[in-house]
LUMVEX-176352 format. One record per atom (N, C-alpha, C, O): residue number from 0; atom name; x, z negated, y. Coordinates in steps of 0.02 Angstrom, whole numbers, plus 50000, padded with zeros to 5 digits. Example, Ala and Ser with C-alpha at 12.3 -4.5 7.8 and 13.67 -1.06 7.14 Angstrom:
BEGIN
num; atome; east; up; north
0; N; 50660; 49610; 49716
0; CA; 50615; 49610; 49775
0; C; 50660; 49610; 49835
0; O; 50712; 49577; 49834
1; N; 50642; 49646; 49888
1; CA; 50684; 49643; 49947
1; C; 50645; 49606; 50002
1; O; 50670; 49598; 50057
//
This chain:
BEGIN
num; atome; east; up; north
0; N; 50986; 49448; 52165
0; CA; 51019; 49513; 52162
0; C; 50969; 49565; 52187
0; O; 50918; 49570; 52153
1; N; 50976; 49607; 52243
1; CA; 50947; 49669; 52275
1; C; 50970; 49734; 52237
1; O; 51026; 49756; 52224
2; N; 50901; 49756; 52223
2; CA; 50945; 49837; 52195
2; C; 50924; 49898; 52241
2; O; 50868; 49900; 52266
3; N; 50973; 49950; 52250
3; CA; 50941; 49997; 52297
3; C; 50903; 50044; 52276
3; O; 50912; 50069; 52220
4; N; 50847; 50067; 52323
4; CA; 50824; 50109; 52324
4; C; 50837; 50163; 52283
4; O; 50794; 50194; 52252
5; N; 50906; 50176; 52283
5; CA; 50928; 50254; 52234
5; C; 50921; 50215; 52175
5; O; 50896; 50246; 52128
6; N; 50941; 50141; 52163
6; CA; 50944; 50122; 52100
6; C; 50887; 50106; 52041
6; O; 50877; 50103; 51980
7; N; 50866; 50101; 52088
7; CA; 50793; 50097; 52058
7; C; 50743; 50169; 52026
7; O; 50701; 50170; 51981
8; N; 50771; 50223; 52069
8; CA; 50740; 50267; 52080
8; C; 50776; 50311; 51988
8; O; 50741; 50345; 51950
9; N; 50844; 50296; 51980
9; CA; 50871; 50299; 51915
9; C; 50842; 50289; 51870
9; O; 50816; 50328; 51831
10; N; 50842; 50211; 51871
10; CA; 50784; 50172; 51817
10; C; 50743; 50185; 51805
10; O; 50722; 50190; 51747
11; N; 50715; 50197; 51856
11; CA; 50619; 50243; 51824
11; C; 50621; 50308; 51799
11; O; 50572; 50329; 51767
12; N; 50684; 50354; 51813
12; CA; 50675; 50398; 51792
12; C; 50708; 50423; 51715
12; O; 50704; 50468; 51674
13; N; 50741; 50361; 51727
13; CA; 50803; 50341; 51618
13; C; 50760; 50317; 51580
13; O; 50757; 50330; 51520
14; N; 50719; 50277; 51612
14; CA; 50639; 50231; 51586
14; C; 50587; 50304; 51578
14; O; 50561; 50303; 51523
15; N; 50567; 50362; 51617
15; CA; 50530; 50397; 51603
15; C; 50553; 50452; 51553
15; O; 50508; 50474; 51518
16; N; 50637; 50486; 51541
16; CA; 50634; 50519; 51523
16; C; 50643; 50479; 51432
16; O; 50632; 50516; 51384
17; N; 50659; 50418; 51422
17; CA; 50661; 50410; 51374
17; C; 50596; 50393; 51338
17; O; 50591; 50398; 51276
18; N; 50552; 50375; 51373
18; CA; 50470; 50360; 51345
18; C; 50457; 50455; 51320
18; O; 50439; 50478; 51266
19; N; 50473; 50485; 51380
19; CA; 50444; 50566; 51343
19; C; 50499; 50571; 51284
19; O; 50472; 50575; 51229
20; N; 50554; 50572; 51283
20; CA; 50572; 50585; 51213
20; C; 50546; 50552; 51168
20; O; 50524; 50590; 51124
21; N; 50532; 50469; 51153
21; CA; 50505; 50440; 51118
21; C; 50438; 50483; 51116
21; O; 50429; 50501; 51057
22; N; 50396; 50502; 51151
22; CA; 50323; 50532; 51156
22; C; 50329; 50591; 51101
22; O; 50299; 50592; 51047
23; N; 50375; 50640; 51127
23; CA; 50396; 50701; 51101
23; C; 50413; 50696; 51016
23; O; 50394; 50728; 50967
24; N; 50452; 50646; 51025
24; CA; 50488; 50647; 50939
24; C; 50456; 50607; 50890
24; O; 50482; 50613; 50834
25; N; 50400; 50561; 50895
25; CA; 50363; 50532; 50872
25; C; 50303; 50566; 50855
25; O; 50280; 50616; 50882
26; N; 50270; 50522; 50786
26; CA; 50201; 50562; 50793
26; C; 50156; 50526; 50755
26; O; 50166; 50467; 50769
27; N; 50115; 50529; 50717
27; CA; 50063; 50469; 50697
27; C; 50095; 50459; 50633
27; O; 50119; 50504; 50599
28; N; 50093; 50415; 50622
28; CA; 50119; 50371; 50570
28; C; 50067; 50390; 50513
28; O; 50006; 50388; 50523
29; N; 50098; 50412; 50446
29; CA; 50060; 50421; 50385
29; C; 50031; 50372; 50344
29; O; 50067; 50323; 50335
30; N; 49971; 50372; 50314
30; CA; 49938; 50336; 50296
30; C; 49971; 50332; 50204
30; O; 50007; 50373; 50177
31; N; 49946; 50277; 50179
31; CA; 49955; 50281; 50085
31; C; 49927; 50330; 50065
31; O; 49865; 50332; 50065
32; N; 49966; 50383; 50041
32; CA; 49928; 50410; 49976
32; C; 49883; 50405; 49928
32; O; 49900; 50412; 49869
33; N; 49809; 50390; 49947
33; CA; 49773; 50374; 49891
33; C; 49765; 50411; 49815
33; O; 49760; 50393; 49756
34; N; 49768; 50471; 49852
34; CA; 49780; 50501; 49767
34; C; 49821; 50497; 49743
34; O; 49809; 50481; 49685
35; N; 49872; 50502; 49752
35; CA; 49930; 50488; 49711
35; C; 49935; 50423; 49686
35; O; 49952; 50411; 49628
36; N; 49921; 50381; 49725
36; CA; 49914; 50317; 49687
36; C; 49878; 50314; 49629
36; O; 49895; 50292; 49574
37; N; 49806; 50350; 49654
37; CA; 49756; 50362; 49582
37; C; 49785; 50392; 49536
37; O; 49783; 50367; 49479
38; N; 49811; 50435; 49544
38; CA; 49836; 50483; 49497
38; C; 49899; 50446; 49461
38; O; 49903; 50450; 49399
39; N; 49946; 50412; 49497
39; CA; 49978; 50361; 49461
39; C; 49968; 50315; 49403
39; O; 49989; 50314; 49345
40; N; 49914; 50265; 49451
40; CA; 49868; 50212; 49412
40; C; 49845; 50250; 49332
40; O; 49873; 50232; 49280
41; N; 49804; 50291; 49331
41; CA; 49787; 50336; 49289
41; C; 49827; 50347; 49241
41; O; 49811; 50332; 49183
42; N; 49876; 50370; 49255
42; CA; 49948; 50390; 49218
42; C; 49969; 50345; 49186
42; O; 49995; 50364; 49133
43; N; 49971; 50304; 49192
43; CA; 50011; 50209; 49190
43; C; 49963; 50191; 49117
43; O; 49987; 50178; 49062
44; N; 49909; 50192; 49129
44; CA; 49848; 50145; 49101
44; C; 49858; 50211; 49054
44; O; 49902; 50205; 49011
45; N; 49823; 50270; 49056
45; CA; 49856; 50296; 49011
45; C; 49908; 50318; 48951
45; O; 49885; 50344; 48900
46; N; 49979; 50306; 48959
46; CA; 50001; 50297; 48921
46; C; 50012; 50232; 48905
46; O; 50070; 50223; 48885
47; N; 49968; 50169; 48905
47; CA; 49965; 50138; 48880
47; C; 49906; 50111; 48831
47; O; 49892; 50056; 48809
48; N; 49882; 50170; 48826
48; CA; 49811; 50183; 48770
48; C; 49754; 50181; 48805
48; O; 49709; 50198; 48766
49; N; 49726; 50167; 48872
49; CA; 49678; 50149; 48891
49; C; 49634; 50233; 48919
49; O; 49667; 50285; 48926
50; N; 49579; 50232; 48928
50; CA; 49510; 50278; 48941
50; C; 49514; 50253; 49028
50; O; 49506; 50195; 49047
51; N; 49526; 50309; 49071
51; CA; 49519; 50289; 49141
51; C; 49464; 50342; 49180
51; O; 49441; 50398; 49172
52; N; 49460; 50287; 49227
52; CA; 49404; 50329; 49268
52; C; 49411; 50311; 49361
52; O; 49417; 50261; 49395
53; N; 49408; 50365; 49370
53; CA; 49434; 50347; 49468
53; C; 49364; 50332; 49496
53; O; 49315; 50364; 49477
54; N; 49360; 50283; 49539
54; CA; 49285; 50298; 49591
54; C; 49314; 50262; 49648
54; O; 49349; 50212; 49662
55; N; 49278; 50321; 49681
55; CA; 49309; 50321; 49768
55; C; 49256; 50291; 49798
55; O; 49198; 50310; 49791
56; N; 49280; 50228; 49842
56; CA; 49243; 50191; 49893
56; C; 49275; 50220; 49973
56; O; 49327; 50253; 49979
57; N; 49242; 50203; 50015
57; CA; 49265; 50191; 50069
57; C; 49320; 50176; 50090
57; O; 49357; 50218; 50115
58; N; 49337; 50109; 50085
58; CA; 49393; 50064; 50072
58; C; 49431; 50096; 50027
58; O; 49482; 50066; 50044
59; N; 49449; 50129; 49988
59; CA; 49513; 50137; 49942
59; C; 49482; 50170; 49864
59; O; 49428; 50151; 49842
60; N; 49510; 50206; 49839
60; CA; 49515; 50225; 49751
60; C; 49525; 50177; 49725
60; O; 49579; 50149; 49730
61; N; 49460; 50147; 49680
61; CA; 49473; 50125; 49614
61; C; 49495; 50147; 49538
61; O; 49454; 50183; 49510
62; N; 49540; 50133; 49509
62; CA; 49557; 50164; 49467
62; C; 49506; 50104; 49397
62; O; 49523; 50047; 49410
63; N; 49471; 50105; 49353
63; CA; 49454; 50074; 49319
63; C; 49480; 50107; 49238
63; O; 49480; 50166; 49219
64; N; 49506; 50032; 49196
64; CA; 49539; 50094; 49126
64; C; 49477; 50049; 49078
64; O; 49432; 50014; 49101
65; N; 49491; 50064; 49004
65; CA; 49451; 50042; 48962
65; C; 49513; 50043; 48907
65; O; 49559; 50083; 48916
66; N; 49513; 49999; 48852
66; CA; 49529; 50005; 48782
66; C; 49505; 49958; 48722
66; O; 49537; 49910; 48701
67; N; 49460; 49975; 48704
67; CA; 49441; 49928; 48642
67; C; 49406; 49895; 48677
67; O; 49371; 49929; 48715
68; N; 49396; 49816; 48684
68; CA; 49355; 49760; 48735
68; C; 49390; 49765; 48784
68; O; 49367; 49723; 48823
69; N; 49439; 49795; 48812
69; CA; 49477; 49762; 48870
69; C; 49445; 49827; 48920
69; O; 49440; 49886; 48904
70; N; 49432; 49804; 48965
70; CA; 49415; 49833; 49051
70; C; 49457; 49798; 49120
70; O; 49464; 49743; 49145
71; N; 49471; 49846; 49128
71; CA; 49502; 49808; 49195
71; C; 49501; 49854; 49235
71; O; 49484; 49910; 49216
72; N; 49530; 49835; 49342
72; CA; 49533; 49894; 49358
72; C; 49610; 49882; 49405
72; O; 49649; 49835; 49403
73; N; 49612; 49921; 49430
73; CA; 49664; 49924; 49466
73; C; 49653; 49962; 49547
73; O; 49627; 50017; 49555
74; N; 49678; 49921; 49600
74; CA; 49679; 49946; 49659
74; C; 49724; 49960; 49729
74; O; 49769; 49920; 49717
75; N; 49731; 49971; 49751
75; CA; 49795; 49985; 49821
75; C; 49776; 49939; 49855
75; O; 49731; 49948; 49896
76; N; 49803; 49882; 49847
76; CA; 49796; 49811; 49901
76; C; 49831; 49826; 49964
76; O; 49891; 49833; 49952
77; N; 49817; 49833; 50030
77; CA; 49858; 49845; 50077
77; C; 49880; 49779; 50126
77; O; 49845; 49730; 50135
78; N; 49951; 49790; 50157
78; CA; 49976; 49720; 50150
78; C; 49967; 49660; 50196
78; O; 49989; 49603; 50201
79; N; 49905; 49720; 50243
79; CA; 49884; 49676; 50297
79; C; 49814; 49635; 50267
79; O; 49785; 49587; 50293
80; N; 49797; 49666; 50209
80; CA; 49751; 49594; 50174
80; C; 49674; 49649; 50201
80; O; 49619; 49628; 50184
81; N; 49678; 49710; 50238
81; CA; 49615; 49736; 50282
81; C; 49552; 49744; 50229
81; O; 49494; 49732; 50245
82; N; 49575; 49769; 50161
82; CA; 49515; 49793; 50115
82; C; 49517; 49703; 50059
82; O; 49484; 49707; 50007
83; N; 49543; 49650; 50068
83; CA; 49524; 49593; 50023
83; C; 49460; 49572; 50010
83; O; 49441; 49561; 49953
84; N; 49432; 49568; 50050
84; CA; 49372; 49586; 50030
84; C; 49318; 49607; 49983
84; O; 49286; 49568; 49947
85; N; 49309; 49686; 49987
85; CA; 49280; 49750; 49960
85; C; 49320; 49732; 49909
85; O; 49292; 49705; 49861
86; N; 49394; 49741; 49908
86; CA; 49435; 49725; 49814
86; C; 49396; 49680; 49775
86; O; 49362; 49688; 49724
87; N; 49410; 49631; 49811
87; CA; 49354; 49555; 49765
87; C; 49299; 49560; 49736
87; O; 49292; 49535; 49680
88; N; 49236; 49601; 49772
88; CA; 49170; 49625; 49779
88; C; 49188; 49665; 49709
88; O; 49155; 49653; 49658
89; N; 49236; 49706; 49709
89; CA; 49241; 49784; 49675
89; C; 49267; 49719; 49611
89; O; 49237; 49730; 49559
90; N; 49298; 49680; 49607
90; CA; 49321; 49651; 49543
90; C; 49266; 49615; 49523
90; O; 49275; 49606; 49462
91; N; 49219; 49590; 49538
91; CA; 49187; 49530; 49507
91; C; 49134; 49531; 49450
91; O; 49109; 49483; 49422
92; N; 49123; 49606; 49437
92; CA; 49108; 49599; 49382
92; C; 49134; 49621; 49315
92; O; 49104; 49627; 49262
93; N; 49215; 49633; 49336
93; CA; 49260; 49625; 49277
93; C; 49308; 49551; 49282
93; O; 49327; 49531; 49226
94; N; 49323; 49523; 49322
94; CA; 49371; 49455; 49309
94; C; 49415; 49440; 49395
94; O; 49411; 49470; 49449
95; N; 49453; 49379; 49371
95; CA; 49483; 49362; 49442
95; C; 49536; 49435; 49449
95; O; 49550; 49475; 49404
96; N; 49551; 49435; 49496
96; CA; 49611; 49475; 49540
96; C; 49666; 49457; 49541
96; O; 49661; 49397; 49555
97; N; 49719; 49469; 49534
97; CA; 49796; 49442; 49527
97; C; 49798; 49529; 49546
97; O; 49767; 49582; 49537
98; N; 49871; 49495; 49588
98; CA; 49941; 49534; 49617
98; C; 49973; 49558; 49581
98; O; 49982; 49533; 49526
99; N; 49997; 49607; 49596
99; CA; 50055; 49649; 49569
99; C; 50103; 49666; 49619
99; O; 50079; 49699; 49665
100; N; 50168; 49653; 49622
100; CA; 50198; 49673; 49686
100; C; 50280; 49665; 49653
100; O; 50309; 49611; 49645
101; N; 50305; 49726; 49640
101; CA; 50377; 49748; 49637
101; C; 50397; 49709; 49568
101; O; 50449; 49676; 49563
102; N; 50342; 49716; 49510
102; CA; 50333; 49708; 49460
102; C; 50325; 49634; 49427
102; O; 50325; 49613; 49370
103; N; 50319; 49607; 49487
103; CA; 50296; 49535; 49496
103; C; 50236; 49506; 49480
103; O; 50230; 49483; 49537
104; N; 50190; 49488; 49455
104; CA; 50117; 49448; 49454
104; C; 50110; 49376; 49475
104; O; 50146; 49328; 49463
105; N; 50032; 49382; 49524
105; CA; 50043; 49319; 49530
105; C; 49965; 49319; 49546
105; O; 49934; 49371; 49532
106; N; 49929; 49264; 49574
106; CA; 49866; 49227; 49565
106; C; 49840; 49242; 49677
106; O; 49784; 49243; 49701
107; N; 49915; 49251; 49717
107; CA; 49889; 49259; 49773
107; C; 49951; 49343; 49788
107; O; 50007; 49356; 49767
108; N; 49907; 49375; 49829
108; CA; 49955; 49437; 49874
108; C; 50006; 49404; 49915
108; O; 49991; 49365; 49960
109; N; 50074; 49422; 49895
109; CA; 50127; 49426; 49924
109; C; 50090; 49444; 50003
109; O; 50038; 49476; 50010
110; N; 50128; 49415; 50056
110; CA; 50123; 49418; 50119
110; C; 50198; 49438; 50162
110; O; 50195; 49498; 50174
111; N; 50229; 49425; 50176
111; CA; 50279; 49420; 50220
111; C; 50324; 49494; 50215
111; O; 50321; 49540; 50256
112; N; 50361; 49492; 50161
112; CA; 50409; 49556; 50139
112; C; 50358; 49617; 50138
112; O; 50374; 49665; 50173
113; N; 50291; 49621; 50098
113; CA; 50252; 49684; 50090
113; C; 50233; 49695; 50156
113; O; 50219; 49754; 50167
114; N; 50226; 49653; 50209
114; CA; 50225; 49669; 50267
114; C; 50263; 49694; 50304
114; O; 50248; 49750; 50326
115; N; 50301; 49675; 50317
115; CA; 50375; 49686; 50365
115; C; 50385; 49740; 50333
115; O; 50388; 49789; 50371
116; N; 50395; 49757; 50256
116; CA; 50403; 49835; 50226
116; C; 50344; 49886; 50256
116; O; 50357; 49937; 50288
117; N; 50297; 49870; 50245
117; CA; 50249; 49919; 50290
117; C; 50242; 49936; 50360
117; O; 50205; 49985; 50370
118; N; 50273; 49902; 50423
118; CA; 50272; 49909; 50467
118; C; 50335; 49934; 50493
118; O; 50342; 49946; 50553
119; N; 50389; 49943; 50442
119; CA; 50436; 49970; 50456
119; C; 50441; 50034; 50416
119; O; 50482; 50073; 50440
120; N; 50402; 50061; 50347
120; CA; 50393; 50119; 50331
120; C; 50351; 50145; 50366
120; O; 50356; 50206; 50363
121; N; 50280; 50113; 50424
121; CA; 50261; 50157; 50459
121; C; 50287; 50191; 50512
121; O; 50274; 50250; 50525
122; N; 50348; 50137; 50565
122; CA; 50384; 50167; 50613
122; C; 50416; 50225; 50588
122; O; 50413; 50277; 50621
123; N; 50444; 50222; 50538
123; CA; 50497; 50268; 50512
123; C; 50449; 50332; 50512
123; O; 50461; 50384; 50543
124; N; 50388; 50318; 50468
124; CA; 50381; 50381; 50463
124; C; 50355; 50440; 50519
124; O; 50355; 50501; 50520
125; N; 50336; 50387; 50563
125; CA; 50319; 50412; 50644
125; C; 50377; 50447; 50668
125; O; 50371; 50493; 50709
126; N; 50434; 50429; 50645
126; CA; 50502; 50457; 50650
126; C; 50512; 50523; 50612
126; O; 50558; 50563; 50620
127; N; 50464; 50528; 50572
127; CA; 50486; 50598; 50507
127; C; 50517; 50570; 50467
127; O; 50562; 50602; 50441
128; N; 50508; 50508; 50448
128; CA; 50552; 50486; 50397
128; C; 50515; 50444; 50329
128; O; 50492; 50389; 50342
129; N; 50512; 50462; 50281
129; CA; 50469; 50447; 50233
129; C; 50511; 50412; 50164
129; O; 50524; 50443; 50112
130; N; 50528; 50336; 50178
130; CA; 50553; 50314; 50119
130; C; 50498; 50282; 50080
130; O; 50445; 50267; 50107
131; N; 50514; 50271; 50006
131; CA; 50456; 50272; 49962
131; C; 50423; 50199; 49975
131; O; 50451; 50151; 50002
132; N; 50380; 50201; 49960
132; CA; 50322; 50136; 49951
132; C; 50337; 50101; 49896
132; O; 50365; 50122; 49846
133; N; 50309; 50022; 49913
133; CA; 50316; 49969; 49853
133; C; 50234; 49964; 49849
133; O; 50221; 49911; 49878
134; N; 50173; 49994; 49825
134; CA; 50096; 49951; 49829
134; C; 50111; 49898; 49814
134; O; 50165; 49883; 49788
135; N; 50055; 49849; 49830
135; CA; 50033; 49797; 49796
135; C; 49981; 49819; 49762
135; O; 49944; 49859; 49791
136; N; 49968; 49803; 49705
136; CA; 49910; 49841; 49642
136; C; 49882; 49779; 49644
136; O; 49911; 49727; 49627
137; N; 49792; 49786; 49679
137; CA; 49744; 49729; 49647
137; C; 49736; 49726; 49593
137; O; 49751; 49785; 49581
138; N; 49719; 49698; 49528
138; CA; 49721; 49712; 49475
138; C; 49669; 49653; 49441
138; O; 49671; 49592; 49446
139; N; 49625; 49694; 49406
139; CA; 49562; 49615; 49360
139; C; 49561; 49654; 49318
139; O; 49576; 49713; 49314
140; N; 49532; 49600; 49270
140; CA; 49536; 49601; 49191
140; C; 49471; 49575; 49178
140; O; 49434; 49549; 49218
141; N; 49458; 49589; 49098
141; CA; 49407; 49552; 49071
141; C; 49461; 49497; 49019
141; O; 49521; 49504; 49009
142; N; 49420; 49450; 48997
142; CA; 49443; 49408; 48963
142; C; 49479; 49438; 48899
142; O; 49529; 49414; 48874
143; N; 49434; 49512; 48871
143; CA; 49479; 49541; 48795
143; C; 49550; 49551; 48820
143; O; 49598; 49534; 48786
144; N; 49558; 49588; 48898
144; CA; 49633; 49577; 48902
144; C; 49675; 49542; 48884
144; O; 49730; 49564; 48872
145; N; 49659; 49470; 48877
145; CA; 49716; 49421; 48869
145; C; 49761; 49433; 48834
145; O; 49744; 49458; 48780
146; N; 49839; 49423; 48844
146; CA; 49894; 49419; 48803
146; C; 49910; 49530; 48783
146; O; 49952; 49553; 48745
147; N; 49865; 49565; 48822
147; CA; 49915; 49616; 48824
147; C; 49946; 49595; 48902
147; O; 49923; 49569; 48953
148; N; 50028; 49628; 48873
148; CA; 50058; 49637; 48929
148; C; 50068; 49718; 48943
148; O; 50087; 49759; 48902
149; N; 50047; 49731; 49028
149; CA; 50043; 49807; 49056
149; C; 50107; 49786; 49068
149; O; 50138; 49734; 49078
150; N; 50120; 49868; 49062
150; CA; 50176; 49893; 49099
150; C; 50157; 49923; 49177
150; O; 50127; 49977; 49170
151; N; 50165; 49903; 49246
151; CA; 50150; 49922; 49284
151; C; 50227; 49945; 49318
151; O; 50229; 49940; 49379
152; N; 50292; 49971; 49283
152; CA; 50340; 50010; 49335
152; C; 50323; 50051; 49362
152; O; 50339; 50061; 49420
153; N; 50272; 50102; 49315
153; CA; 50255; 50162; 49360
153; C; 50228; 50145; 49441
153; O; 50256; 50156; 49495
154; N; 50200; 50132; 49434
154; CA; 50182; 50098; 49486
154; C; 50215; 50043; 49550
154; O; 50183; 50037; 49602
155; N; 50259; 50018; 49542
155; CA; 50313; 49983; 49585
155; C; 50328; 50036; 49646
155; O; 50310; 50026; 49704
156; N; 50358; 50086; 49628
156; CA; 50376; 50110; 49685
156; C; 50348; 50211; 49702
156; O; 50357; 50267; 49677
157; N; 50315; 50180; 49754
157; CA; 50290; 50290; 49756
157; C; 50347; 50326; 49785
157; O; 50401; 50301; 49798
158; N; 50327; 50391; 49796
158; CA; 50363; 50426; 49862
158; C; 50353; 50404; 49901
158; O; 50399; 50369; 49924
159; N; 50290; 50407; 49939
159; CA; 50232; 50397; 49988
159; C; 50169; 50335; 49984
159; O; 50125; 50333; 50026
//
């Protein structure tokens, strides 16, 4: 199949004017809210009796709580796995790390859904469009933890 000259000449220009609108109406995609997360986390552990304290790394806000023997901390796992690492490092001298994800716990980070959700709340929001977040919360303990159960809803879902 031959296309003409004029036809072509269409195409590049339905192809150019729609890349500039896409250019135009788009814009950088928003990052997690770290404070608010902190400020969340905080909130959470809080009314559930615990003494909290934020410390900011590089990588991400740690939220660390205290009550009685129990220490633990809590962190913004992101779902591409980028800060697993530094989390681990940042947990090891309170206990292993377990997941938190849409009020779920488990022993490994959810992969597949927290992904595909993040790469489609970032398009969107490149769009101006800002539907709320699910974190995944790193989360370690010391051994006095055992057998409390957190409430982590606050935390399930942000604005941002």
């Amino acid at each position: 199949m031959k296309f003409s000259g004029r036809f072509r000449l269409i195409l590049a220009a339905v192809l150019l004017l729609t890349l500039g609108v896409k250019l135009l109406w788009t814009r950088d995609a928003p990052g997690p809210d770290d404070a608010l997360f902190a400020a969340k986390a905080e909130e959470t552990l809080r009314a559930q009796g615990f003494r909290t304290e934020r410390v900011v790394r590089r990588f991400a806000t740690i939220v660390h709580g205290a009550r009685g023997g129990c220490r633990l901390m809590v962190g913004d796992y992101p779902p591409n796995g980028m800060f697993a690492e530094p989390l681990e490092v940042e947990s090891r001298g309170i206990g292993t790390m377990r997941f938190v994800w849409r009020g779920e716990a488990g022993a490994q980070a959810p992969k597949l859904l927290p992904l595909l959700e993040y790469y489609a709340k970032r398009e969107l929001g490149r769009l101006g469009f800002h539907p709320p977040r699910r974190p995944i919360l790193a989360v370690a303990a010391n051994p006095a933890c055992a057998g409390l159960a957190l409430d982590w809803t606050a935390l399930a879902t942000l604005p941002r």
